[in-house]
Each structure stands twice: as structure tokens, then as C-alpha cells.
ZAMARGU-4260 file (C-alpha; in steps of 0.2 Angstrom, whole numbers, plus 5000, padded with zeros to 4 digits):
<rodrens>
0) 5815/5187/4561 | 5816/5190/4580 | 5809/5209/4577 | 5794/5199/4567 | 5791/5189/4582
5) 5792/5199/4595 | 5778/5213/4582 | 5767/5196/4580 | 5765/5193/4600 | 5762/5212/4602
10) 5748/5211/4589 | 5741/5193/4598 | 5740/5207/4615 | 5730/5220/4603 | 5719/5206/4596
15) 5714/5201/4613 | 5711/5221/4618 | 5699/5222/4604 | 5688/5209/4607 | 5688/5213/4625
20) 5682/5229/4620 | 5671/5226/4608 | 5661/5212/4621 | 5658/5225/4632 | 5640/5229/4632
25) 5636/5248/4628 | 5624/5259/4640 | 5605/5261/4637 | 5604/5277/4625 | 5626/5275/4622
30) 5634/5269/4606 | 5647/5256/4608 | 5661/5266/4606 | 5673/5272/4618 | 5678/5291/4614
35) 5691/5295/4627 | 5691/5312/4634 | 5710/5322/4630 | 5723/5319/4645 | 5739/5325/4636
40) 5743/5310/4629 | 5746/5304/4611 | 5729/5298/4604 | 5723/5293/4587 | 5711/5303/4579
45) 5699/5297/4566 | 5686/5311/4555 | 5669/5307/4554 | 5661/5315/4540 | 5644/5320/4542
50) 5637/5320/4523 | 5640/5309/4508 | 5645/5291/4512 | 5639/5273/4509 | 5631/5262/4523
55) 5641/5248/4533 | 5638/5233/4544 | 5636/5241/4561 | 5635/5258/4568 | 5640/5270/4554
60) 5644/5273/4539 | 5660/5271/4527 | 5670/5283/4539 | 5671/5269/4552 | 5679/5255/4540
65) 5691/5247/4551 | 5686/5254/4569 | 5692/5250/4582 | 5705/5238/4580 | 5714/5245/4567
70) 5720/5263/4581 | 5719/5247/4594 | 5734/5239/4586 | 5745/5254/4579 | 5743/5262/4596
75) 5751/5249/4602 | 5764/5246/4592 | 5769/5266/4592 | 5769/5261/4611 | 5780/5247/4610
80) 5792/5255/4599 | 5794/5274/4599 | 5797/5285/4613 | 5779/5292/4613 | 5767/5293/4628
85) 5754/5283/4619 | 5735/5280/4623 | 5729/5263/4617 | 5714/5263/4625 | 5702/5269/4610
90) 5705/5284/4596 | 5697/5299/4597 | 5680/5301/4582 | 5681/5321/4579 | 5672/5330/4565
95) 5681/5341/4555 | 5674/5356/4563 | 5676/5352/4582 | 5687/5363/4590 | 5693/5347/4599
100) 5702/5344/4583 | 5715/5357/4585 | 5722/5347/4601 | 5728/5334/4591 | 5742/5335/4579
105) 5738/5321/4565 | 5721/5316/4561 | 5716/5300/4548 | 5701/5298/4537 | 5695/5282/4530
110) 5685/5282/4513 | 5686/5300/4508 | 5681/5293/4491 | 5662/5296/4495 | 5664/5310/4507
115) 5657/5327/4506 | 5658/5341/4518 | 5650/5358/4522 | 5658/5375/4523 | 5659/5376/4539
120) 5669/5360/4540 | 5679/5364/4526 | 5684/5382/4535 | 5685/5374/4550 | 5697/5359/4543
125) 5709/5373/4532 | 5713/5381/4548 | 5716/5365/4557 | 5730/5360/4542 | 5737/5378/4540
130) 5740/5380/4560 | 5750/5362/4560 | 5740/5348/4557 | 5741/5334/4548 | 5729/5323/4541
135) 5732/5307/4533 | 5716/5300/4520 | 5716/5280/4517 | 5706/5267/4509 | 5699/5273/4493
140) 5703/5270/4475 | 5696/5271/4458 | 5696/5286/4448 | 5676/5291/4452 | 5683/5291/4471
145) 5700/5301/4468 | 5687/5313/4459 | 5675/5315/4475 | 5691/5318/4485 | 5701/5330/4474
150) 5684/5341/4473 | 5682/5341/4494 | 5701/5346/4497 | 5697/5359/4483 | 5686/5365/4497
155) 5699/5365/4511 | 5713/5369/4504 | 5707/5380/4486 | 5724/5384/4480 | 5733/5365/4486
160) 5741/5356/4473 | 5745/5335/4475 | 5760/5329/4473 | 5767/5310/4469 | 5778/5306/4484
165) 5790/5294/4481 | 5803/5284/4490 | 5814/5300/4492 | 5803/5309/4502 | 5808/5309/4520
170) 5791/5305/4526 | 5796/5286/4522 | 5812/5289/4532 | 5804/5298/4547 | 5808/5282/4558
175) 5810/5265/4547 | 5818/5267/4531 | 5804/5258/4519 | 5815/5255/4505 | 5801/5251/4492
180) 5784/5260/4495 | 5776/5252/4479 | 5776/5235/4488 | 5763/5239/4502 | 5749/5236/4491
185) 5731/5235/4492 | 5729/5220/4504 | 5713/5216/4493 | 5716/5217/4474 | 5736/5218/4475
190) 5733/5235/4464 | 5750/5246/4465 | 5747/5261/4477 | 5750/5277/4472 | 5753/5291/4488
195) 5751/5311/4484 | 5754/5325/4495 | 5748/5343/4497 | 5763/5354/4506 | 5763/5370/4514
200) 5762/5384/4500 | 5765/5371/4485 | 5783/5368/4491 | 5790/5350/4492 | 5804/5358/4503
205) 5790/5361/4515 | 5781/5353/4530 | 5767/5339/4523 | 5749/5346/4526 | 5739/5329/4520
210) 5744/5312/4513 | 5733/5301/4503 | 5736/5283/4500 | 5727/5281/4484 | 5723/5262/4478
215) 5727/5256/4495 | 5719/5252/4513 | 5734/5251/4524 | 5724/5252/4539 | 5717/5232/4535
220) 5733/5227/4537 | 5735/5234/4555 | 5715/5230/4559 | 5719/5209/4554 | 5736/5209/4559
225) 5739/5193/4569 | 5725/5183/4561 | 5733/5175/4548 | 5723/5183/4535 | 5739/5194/4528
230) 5756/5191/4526 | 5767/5194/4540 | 5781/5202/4531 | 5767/5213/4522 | 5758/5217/4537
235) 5774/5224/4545 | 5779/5236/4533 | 5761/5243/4534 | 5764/5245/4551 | 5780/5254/4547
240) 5771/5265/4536 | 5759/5272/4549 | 5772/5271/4562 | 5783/5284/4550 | 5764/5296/4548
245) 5764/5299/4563 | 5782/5302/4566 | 5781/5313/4554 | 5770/5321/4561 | 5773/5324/4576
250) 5791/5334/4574 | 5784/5345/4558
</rodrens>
């Protein structure tokens, strides 16, 4: 109960970061988003996609679901509680074929269920994942969506494979043990998740290239977190989920 407490008067700080954030007025000719330059320090990176996609409130398109507070608030809870050099300023938006990407071990996508790329991100991208990376896709479901997905990874990663992960997988045991993965379900509908892997050369002994939480948006846990809008207990274990991602990683 005290660990809830003390994650719950973290969040109340990240809250307070976001709207500050957010109230601050962009430039003439600037988006309002903050894209901090690399300094060496742990960022979050987030894809944007530059073809396919459906239309949102505000500045972009479905790639942008849950920005900024969602990075806002896991970067500081990976500040708070893991040993890593964290920026919580802002998240880096990359494409897929910026060399930019390549300074940055892990990489998340939101909505890949309407994404499509181009060749040259797709190259660009298979060399980012074969050289280390790690890229983990959220918030998408429906079998029309795992479709569009399947068919753009077939582009990356041709001869890839997904797997089912389950509990076993030491991915889930990275840094908290999360004992029952089937409960962090979709904050929405209360679907059951379902979470696939591609590894290195098809072999689950092998490092994790991309996980996909399917019938899921984990990251609306972390964007709402400290609102009241989601269960605290269910909010934490998300939390613990993206915590044990980019454990993960960051030592494979």
C-alpha cells in the first residue's frame, strides 16, 4: 500500500508536468511539441509514421494517441525507480528512417493497426531491429488491424515469425515479476490482451526484436494515471509493464 502511495504522488508531479507543458504557447511557424535534441541520456522514443493512419483531435494523426503525457509519466517513474539516467522532459517523435533512430535502444509505436510504410523505412527500420533495437507496438486490436500490422512487419522483417509470450518469458520478469499478464487488459473494453514477439532468427532463446500488445492500450493507463479515471492497482501493473520493456531492453 505504501509503494501505491508513494507511485500515486509521483504521478500527481507528472500530471502537473504535462499541463504545464502543454499550456506553454508554441512559436509562430513551431508545433507544439517539444523534441529534445540527444544528450546521452535515456529518452523515450516514439515512430511516427508518415503514410496510412486515421485523423485525431489535434496535431496529427493516430501515431500521436496519448502524447505527451503518456512518456511524461513513465519517464518519471523509470526515474524514480530504476537506476537509469532518465530524461522526463519530452520523448523523442523519430521516423522509422531517421538515422537519429539508431541512437536509441527501444522505440514505441502507437496504433500500427492503420500504419503503412515505404521501402525506405522499411530497410531503414530492419537495420535498426537487426543492429539491437527494440521496438515495442501498442494500442491496436481487431483482426482488420492485426492484419495491416502483420503485412508492414512482413516488410521489415520478411522472414520474422510472432510468437505468443506468456508469463514465462523473462521479459515479464526483467524487473517486477508480473505474475498474471492476462489481467492488464484493455482499459476500454476489458478485452483479454494477447502479447506476440518476433526474436532474433525465429528463436525464443534469443534476444526480443518487437513486442506487440495486441487488444490492449497500456499506454492509457500511464497517460490518465493519477486522474481517477483507472483503477490504481491496474494502473500500477501497466506501469510495471513498460517499466519491465524497457528493462528489457536496455541489457539485450
Amino acid at each position: 500500500m505504501a509503494n501505491v502511495r508513494r507511485w500515486l504522488r509521483l504521478l500527481g508531479v507528472a500530471v502537473l508536468t504535462a499541463m504545464a507543458a502543454a499550456a506553454q504557447p508554441a512559436a509562430p511557424g513551431q508545433s507544439y511539441h517539444f523534441d529534445p535534441a540527444y544528450d546521452g541520456r535515456f529518452t523515450l522514443v516514439r515512430l511516427r509514421w508518415t503514410s496510412g493512419g486515421i485523423r485525431r483531435g489535434g496535431w496529427g494523426s493516430a501515431w500521436n494517441h496519448d502524447y505527451p503525457r503518456a512518456e511524461q509519466h513513465l519517464s518519471l517513474i523509470l526515474k524514480e525507480l530504476t537506476s537509469l539516467d532518465v530524461r522526463i522532459d519530452g520523448s523523442r517523435i523519430l521516423t522509422l528512417d531517421d538515422p537519429e533512430l539508431f541512437k536509441y535502444p527501444i522505440a514505441f509505436m502507437w496504433e500500427p493497426g492503420f500504419w503503412t510504410l515505404t521501402a525506405a523505412e522499411a530497410e531503414s527500420f530492419r537495420a535498426y531491429l537487426q543492429k539491437g533495437g527494440f521496438a515495442v507496438f501498442e494500442d491496436f486490436d481487431g483482426r482488420s488491424q492485426w492484419a495491416n500490422f502483420e503485412t508492414q512487419m512482413r516488410h521489415v522483417l520478411p522472414d520474422g515469425r510472432f510468437v505468443k509470450l506468456d508469463n514465462a518469458h523473462r521479459i515479464f520478469d526483467s524487473f517486477f515479476t508480473i505474475e498474471n499478464i492476462d489481467a492488464i487488459v484493455h482499459p476500454m473494453s476489458n478485452m483479454p490482451p494477447s502479447f506476440y514477439g518476433i526474436f532474433e532468427d525465429n528463436d525464443p532463446s534469443k534476444r526480443l526484436m518487437v513486442v506487440a500488445n495486441f487488444d490492449n492500450d497500456v499506454p492509457e493507463y500511464w497517460e490518465w494515471s493519477g486522474q481517477g479515471l483507472f483503477p490504481f492497482d491496474a494502473s500500477n501493473e501497466a506501469y510495471k509493464l513498460g517499466v519491465n520493456y524497457v528493462i528489457y531492453g536496455m541489457t539485450h
